[in-house]
N, C-alpha and C positions, 0 to 999 in steps of 0.2 A: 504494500500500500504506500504508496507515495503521497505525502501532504504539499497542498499546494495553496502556498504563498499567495496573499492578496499582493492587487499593484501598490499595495501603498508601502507594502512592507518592502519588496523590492527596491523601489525607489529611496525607501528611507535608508537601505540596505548600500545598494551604491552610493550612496548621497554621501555616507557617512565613510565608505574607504575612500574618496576623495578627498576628505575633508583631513583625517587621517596622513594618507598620503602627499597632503600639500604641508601638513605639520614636519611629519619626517625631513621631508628636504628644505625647511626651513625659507618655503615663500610665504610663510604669515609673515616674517620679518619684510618681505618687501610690499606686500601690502599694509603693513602700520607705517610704514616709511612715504607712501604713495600717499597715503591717509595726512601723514604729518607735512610732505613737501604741497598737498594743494592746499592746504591750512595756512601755512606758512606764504603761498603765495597771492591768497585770498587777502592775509594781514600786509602785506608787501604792498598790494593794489588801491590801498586807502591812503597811501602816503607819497608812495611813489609811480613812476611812468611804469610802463609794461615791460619794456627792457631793462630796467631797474630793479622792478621788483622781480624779474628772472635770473638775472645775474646774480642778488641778494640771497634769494631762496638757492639754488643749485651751488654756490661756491663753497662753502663750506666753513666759510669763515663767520657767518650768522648764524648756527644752530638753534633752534626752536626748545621749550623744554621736553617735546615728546621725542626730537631729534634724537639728545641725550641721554632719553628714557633706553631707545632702542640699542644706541649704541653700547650703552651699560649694559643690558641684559646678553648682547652678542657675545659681549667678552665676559660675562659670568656664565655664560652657558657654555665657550669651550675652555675656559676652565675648568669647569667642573665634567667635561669629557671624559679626560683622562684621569681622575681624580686617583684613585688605586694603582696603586702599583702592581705589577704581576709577582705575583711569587713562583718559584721554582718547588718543582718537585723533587724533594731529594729522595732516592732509595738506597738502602744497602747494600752492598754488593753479597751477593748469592749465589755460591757454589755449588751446584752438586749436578752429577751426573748420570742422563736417563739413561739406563740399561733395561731392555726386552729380554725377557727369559721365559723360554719354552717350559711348559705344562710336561709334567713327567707323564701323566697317561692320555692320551688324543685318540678319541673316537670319533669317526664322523656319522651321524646317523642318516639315513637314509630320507628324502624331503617326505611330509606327508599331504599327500592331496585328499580331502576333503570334498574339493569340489566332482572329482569323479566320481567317488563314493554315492552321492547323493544320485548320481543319476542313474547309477542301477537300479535303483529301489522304484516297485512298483506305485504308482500311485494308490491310494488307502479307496476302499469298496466299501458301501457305494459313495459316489462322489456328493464332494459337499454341496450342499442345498444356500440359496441365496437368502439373505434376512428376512424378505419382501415375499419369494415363492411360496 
């Protein structure tokens, strides 16, 4: 029996390995950055020309404070990457040597078939009758 999935579950299903999957490789960090650079340049457009407030915003020398939110969290996140060291496995060193030794008495027996056996045997008199008959 196979159960079958509404569309919504599906959807919700996909929905969420994407969502997943854009976490993993680390494009939430350039959508809060997308997020934070048209904020920035929205604040830009009240003071300055359009070309000012592009050069403002993209240089790098203005950071906003979500700018340095993001940038913060990047470098505390591959920090804490590799946070653990690897340890080694140490073993002991361990001597000893397999040796095979033959069985003092070795009989081989002969295979037994079963399956032939049964088809000598007559079928059982009188034959069996049906549940229903």
């Amino acid at each position: 029996m196979r159960l079958k999935l509404s569309p919504v579950f599906v959807r919700f299903g996909k929905f969420f390995v994407i969502i997943a999957l854009t976490a993993m490789l680390g494009a939430h960090w350039a959508l809060l950055q997308s997020v934070a650079w048209t904020r920035m340049l929205a604040d830009n457009l009240r003071t300055h020309s359009l070309s000012e407030s592009v050069a403002r915003t993209f240089d790098g020398r203005h950071p906003c404070p979500i700018c340095r939110a993001i940038a913060a969290a990047k470098k505390a996140e591959k920090k804490g990457e590799f946070a653990l060291p690897m340890q080694k496995l140490e073993f002991t060193p361990f001597q000893e040597s397999f040796v095979f030794i033959a069985p003092s008495q070795f009989q081989l027996l002969p295979p037994a078939n079963t399956f032939a056996d049964s088809l000598v045997q007559k079928p059982p008199v009188p034959p069996p009758r049906g549940i229903f008959a």
